[in-house]
C-alpha positions as CSV (number, residue, x, y, z in Angstrom):
1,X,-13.8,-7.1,23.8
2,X,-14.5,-4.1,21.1
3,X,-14.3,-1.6,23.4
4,X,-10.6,-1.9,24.2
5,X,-9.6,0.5,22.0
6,X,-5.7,1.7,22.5
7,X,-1.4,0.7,21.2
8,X,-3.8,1.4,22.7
9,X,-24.2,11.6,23.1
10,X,-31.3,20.6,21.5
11,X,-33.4,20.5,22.8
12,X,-33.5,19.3,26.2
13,X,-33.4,23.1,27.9
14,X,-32.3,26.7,27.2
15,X,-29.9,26.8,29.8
16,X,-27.8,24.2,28.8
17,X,-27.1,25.8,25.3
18,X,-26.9,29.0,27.4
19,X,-24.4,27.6,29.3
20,X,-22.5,25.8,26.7
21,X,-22.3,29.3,24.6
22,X,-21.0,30.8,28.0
23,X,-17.8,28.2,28.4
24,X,-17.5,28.3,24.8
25,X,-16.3,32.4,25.3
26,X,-14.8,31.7,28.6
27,X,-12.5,29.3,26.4
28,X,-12.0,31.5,23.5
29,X,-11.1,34.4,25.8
30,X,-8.5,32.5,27.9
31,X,-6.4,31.3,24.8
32,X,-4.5,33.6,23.0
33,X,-3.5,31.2,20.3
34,X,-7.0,30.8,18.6
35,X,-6.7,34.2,16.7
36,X,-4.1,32.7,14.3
37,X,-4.3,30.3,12.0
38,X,-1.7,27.4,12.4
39,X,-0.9,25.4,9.7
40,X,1.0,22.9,11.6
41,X,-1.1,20.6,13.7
42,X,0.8,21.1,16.9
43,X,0.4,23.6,20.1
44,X,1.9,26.8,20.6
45,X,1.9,29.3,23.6
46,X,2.5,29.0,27.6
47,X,-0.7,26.8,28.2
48,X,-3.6,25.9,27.0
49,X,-7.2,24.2,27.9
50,X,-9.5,22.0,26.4
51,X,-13.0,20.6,27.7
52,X,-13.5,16.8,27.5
53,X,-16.5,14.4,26.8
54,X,-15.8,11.3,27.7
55,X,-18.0,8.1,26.3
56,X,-17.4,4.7,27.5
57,X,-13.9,6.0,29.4
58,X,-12.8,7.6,26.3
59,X,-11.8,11.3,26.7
60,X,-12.8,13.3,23.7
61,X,-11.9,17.0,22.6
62,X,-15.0,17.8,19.5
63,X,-14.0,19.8,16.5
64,X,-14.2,19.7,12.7
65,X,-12.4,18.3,9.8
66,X,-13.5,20.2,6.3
67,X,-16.9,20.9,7.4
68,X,-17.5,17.5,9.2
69,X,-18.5,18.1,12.9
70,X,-17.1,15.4,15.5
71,X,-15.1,14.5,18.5
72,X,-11.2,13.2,18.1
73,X,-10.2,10.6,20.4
74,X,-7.6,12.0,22.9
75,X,-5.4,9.0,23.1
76,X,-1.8,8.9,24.5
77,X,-0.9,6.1,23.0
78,X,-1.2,7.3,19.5
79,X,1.8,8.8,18.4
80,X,0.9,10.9,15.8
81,X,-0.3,14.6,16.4
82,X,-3.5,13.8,14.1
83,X,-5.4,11.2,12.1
84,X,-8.8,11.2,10.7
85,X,-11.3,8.6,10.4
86,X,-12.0,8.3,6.4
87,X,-15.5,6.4,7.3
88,X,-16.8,9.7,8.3
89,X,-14.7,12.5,6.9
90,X,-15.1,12.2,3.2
91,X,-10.8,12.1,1.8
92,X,-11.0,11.7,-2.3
93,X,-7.3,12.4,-2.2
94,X,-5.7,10.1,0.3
95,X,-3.1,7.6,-0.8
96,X,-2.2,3.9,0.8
97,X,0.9,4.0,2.7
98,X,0.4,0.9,4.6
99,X,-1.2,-1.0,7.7
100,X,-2.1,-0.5,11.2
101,X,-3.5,-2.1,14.0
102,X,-5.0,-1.2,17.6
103,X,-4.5,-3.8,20.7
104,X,-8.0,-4.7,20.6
105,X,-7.1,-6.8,17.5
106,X,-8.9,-4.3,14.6
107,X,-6.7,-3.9,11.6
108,X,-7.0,-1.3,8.9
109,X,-5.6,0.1,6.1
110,X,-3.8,3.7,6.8
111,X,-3.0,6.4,3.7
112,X,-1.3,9.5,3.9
113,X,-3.2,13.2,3.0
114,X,-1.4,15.7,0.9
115,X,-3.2,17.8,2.2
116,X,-6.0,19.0,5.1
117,X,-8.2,21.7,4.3
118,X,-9.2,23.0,7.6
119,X,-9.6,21.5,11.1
120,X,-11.1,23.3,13.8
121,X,-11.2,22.3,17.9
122,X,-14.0,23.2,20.6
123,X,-11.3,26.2,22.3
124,X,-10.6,28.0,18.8
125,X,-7.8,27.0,17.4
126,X,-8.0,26.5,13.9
127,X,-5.9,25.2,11.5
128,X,-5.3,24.9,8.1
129,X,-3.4,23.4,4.8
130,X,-2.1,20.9,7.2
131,X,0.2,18.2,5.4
132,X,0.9,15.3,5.5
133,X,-2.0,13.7,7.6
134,X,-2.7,10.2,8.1
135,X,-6.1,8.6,7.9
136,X,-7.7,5.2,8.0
137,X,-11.3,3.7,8.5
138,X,-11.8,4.2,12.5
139,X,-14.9,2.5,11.8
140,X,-14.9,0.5,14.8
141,X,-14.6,3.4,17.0
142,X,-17.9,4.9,15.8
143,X,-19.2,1.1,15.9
144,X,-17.9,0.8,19.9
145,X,-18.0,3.9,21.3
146,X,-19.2,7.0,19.7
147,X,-20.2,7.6,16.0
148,X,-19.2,10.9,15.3
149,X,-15.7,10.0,16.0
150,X,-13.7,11.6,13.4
151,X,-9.9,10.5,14.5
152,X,-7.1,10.6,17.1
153,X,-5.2,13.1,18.5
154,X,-1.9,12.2,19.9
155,X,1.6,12.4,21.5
156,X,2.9,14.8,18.5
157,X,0.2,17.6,19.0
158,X,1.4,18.3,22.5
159,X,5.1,17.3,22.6
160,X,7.4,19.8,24.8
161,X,3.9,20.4,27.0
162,X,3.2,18.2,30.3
163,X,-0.3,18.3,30.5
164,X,-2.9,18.3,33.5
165,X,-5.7,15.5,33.5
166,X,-9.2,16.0,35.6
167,X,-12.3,13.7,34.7
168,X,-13.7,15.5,37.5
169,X,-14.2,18.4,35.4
170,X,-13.7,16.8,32.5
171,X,-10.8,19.6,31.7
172,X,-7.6,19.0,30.0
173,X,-4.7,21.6,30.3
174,X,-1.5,21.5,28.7
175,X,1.8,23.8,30.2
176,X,4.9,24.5,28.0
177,X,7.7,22.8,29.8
178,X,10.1,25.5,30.3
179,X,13.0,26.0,32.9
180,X,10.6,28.5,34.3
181,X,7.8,26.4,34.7
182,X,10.4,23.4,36.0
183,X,11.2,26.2,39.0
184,X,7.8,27.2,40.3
185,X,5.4,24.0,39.2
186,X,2.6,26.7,38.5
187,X,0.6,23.6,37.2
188,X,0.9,22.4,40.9
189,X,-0.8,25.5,42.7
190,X,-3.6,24.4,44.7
191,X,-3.2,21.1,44.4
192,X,-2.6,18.3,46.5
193,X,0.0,15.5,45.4
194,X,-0.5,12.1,46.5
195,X,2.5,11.1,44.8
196,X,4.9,11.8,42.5
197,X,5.9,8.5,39.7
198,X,9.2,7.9,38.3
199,X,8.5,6.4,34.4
200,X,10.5,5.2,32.2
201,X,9.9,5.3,28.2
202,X,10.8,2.4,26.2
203,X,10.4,1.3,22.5
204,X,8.1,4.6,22.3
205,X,8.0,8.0,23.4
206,X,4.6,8.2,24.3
207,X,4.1,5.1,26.6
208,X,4.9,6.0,30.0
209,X,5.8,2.9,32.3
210,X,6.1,2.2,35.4
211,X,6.6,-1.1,38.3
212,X,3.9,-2.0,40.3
213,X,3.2,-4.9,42.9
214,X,0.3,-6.7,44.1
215,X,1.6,-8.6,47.7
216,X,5.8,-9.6,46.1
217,X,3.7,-9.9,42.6
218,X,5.5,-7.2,40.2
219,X,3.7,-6.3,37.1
220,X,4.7,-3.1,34.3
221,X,2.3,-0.6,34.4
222,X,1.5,1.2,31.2
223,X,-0.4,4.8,31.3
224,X,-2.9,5.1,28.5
225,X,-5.3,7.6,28.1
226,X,-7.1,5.1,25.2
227,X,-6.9,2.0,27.3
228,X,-10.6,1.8,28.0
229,X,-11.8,1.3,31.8
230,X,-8.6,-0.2,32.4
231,X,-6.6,-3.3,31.4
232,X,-4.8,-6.4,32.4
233,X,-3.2,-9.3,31.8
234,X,-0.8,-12.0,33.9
235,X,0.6,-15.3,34.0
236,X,-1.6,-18.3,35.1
237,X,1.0,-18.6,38.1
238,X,0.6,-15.6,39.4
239,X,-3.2,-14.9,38.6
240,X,-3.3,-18.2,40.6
241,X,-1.5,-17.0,43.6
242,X,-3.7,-13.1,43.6
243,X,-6.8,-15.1,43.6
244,X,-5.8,-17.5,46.5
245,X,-4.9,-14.4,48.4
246,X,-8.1,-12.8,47.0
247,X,-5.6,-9.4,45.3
248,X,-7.7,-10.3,42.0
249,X,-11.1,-11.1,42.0
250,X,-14.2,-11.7,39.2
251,X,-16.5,-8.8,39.3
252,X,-18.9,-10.5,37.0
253,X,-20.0,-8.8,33.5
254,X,-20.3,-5.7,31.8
255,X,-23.5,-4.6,29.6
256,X,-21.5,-6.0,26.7
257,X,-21.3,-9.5,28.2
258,X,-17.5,-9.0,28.6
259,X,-15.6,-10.3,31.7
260,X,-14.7,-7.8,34.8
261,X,-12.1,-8.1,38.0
262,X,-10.7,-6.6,40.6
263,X,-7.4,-5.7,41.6
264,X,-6.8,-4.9,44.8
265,X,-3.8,-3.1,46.9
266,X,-1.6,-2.6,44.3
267,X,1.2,-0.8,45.5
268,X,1.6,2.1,42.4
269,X,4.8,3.6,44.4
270,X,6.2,3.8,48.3
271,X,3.2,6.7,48.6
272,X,0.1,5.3,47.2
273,X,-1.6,2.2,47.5
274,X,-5.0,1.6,45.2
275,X,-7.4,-0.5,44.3
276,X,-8.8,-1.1,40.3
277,X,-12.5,-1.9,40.4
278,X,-13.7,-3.1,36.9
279,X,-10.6,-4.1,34.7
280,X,-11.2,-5.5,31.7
281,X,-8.7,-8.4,30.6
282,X,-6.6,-7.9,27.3
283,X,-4.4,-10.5,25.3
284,X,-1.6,-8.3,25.2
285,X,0.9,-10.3,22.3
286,X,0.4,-8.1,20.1
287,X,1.7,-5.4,21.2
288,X,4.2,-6.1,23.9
289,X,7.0,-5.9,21.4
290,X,6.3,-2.9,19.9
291,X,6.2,-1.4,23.1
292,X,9.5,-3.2,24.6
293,X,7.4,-5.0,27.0
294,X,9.1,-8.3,27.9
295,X,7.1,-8.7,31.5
296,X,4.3,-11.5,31.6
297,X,2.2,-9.1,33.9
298,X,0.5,-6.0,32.5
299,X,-1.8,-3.5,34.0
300,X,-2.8,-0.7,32.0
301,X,-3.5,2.6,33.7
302,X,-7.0,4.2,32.3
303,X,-10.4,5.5,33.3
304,X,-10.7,3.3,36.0
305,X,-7.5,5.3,37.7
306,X,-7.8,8.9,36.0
307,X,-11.5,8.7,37.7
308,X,-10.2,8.2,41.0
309,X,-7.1,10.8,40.9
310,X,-5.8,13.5,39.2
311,X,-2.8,13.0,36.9
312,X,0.2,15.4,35.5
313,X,2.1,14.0,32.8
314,X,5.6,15.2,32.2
315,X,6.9,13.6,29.5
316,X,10.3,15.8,29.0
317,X,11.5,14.6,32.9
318,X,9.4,11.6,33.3
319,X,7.5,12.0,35.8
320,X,3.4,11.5,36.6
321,X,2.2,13.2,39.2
322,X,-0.9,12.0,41.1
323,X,-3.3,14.6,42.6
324,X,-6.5,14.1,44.7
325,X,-9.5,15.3,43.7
């Protein structure tokens, strides 16, 4: 399963590149922050947005590392603010600091950067002589999903800031959580909430968890913005029981020969009642102890969900809010 990737494509016609230089201003006239250089890898201001590519239920924000031209990973299980893949973004400097590892099973070697030149983002902010920045050979992402994948962004870049989530769109906007914000919801206006999730945060700060149930099945579900279509795994028992009472079901194969199910009627609070349509099942030992995970049942909240709802994150009260689209 290579494409399960988390802790967690001119020419074709004038208007498009007309159109793309239009949002491109629209962007760069909306956020105040791009006229200054930052030299720490982190936001700043009252809010922010960023257009998204997704590939293979990825979201993606492009940019540029010293010249190199790409898209970073936006993945909220990535703690770091930044990381850049080595395969592709030539680091002569970079010295071994020690090992990482992905759930999917891909291991890798990870050094630290004295220093970063310049890095650049679609909306305009630019940043240079960061420090201190990790790197490793992300190979596997440009193998599996998209080869101009130059690194991660993560939890660090955008911590104090809930942020807004819309495949729809494809739109990500982040709001400084501030007691003024936490009184009039601005990031609410207009929207419709379906419901409104209570998570807790365990071994680490960026995993947001929750408890669901299928029929009296409970499971923990973990919100991933890097966890592919959507993942799951749970004890023979109970995978028994949802597929007597036909809960899970096979869905047959993806175009990568890789197993698919369904999950239906899982209750995600007292409000909201889904179904998952094309899960992907994950051997999840690897990482349930870094995460503080001691439940045998595990459904991983990704593309699958985000395509069918809306989502606010607020990581500094812990709570998800789910919008309709």
């Amino acid at each position: 399963m290579k494409r399960k990737i988390s802790v967690f494509e001119i020419g074709v016609k004038a208007v498009f590149t007309l159109a793309g230089l239009i949002l491109s201003s629209v962007l760069y006239a909306q956020n105040t922050e791009e006229a200054t250089i930052q030299n720490e890898f982190q936001l700043t201001g009252d809010s922010i947005s960023f257009p998204l590519t997704i590939v293979n239920a990825f979201p993606f924000i492009s940019g540029e590392v010293n010249g190199v031209k790409g898209k970073f990973m936006f993945d909220t299980g990535h703690k770091r603010a930044l990381a850049i893949n080595n395969n592709l973004v030539p680091l002569p400097f970079q010295m071994e600091d020690g090992d990482g590892f992905v759930a999917s099973g891909q291991k890798f070697k990870t050094y630290t950067n004295d220093t970063i030149k310049k890095v650049s983002l679609i909306n305009g902010l630019r940043f240079e002589n960061l420090q201190q920045i990790e790197s490793a050979n992300y190979d596997f992402l440009q193998d599996g999903i998209t080869p101009d994948c130059i690194g991660y962004i993560g939890f660090d870049f955008f911590n104090g800031y809930l942020f807004k989530l819309d495949y729809t769109k494809r739109k990500l906007t982040f709001y400084k959580n501030t007691p003024v914000r936490v009184s009039s919801r601005d990031f609410l206006a207009g929207e419709k909430v379906l419901a409104v999730l209570d998570f807790e945060i365990r071994n680490l700060p960026n995993i947001p968890m929750i408890k669901v149930k299928v029929d009296d099945i409970q499971a923990i579900g973990i919100f991933d913005t890097g966890g592919s279509y959507g993942l799951l795994e749970f004890s023979d028992e109970d995978t028994k029981k949802l597929r007597e009472k036909e809960y899970l079901k096979d869905y047959g194969k993806d175009g990568e020969d890789d197993d698919l199910f369904v999950l239906n009627d899982v209750a995600v609070s007292d409000q909201l009642n889904t179904n998952f349509i094309g899960l992907h099942h994950i051997e999840t030992a690897a990482f349930k102890k870094a995460l503080g995970v001691t439940e045998d049942n595990i459904l991983v909240f990704a593309y699958r969900f985000f395509s069918q709802y809306k989502t606010v994150w607020d990581y500094d009260h812990k709570k998800i809010y789910i919008l309709e689209y």
